[in-house]
C-alpha positions in Angstrom: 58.8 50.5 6.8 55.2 49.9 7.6 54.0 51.9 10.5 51.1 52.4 12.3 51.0 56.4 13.9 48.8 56.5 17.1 46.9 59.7 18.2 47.3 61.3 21.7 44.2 62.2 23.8 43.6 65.5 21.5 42.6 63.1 19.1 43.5 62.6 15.4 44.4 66.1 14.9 46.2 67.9 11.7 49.6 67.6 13.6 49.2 63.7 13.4 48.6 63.8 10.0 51.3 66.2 9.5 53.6 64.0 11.2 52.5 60.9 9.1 53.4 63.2 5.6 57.0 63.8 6.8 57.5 59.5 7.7 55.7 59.2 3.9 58.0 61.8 2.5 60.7 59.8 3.8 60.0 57.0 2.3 57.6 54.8 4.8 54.0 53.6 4.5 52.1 55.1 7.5 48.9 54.6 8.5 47.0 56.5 11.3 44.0 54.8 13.0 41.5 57.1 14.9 40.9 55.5 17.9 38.1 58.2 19.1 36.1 57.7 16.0 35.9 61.5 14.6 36.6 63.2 17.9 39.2 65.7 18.8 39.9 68.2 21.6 41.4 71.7 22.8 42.5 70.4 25.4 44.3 67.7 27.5 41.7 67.0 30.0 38.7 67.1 27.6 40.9 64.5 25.5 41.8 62.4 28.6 37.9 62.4 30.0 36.9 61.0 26.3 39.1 58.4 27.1 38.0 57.3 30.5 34.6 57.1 29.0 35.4 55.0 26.1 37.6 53.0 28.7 40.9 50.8 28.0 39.6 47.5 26.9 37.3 49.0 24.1 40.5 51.2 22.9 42.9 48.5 23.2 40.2 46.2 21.1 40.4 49.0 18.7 43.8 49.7 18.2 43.8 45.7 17.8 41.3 45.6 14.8 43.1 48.6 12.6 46.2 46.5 13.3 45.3 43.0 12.3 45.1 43.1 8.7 49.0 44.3 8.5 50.5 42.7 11.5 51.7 40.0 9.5 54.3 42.4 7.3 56.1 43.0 10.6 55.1 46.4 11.4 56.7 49.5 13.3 54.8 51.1 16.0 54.5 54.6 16.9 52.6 56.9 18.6 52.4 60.7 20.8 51.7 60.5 24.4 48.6 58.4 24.9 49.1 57.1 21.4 53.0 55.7 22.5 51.4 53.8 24.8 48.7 52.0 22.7 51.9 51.2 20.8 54.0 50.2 23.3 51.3 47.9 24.1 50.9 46.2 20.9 54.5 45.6 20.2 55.2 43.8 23.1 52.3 41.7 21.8 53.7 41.2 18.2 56.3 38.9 17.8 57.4 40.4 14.6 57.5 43.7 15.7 60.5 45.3 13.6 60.2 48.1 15.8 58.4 50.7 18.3 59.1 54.8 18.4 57.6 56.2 21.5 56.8 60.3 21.1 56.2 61.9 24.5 54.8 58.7 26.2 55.1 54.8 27.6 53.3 52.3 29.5 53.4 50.0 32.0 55.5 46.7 31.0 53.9 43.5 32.6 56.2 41.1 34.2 55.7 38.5 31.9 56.4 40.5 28.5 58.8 39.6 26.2 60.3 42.2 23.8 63.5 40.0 22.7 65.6 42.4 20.3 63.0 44.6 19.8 64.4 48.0 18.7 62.6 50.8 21.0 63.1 54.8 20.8 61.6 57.5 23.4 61.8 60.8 22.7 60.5 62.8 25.7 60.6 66.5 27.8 63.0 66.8 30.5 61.4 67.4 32.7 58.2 65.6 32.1 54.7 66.1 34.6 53.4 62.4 32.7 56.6 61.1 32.5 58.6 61.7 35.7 62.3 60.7 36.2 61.8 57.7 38.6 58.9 56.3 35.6 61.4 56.4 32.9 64.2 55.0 35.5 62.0 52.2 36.4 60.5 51.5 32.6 63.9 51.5 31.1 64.7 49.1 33.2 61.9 46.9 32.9 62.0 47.2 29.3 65.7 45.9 29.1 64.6 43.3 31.5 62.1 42.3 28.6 65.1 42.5 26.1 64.6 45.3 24.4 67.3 47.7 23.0 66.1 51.0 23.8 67.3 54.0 23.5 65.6 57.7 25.2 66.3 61.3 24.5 65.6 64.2 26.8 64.5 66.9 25.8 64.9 69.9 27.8 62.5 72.8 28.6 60.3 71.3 25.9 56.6 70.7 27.0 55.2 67.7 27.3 53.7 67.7 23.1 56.9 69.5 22.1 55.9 67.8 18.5 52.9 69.8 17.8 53.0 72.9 16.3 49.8 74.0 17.2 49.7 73.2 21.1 51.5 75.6 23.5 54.4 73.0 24.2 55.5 73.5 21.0 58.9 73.5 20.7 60.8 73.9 17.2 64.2 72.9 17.7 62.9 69.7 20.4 61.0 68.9 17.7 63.2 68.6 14.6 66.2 66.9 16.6 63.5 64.3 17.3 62.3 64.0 14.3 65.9 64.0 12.7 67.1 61.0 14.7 63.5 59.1 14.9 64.5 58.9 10.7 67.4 57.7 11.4 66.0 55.1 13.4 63.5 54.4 11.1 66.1 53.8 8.8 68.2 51.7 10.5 65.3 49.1 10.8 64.8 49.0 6.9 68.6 47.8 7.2 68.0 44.9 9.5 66.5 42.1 9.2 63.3 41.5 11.2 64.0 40.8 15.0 64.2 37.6 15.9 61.8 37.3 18.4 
């Protein structure tokens, strides 16, 4: 699959890359656009005050312009935290989308969005402080609304980056049950055909 890895608000850190070697090593072409140009954080809030600065248009208009040039091979999107909801927001925008993988994060789902057959995994903490129970109630619904076939795993006691071996959520066994069954959803979109959309 083709698949386009988005940062979280630390930035395009090693563990993203990291992350992108073990989807390569499994077969996939990933690519891993830095939406903050260079910069990374120690921290969540430094990470999330970057992004208020650069602001949501200019990001989205980014994410946009590393996109376009492979949008046409029907890509996969994926992304941690901030980064899943970049994605999210471009594959409900793509309408051949062969799939979206959602690491720690989601996004609002306007009314009008369409995500007909669209194959979507979440992998999230249990419990959450970005993603609380009554968000993910209320986005798994609107997302099946949209017609999408989604499917979410909890993770429990993990912290919110669970993922990341070098951030204090860090959780090892979290994090390799994810990644197990991410492959093998990654896999089982090689073995469709592209979603009708």
């Amino acid at each position: 699959m083709d698949i386009m890895l988005f940062h979280s608000t630390y930035g395009l850190r090693p563990a993203v890359h990291r992350a992108a070697d073990r989807l390569r090593a499994a077969g996939h072409e990933v690519r891993v656009p830095d939406l903050f140009e260079g910069r990374t954080f120690d921290t969540v809030e430094e990470g999330m005050a970057h992004k208020e600065e650069i602001g949501k248009d200019e990001l989205l208009r980014r994410a946009v312009l590393a996109v376009a040039p492979y949008s046409d091979r029907g890509l996969v999107y994926a992304g941690f935290s901030f980064g899943a909801s970049v994605a999210q927001t471009l594959a409900l925008g793509d309408d051949k989308a062969r799939g979206l993988l959602l690491l720690h994060g989601t996004s609002d789902i306007a009314a009008t969005a369409s995500a007909d057959g669209l194959p979507v995994q979440l992998h999230v903490a249990e419990p959450d402080p970005f993603e609380t129970d009554d968000w993910l109630g209320a986005w798994y619904l609107q997302m099946g609304r949209a017609g999408a076939d989604v499917e979410v795993y909890r993770y429990a006691g993990a912290g919110h980056l669970y993922t990341d071996p070098d951030l204090p959520d860090y959780d090892e066994e979290a994090a390799e049950a994810t990644w197990r069954v991410a492959l093998g959803f990654l896999d089982s979109l090689q073995e469709d055909q592209p979603a009708a959309r």
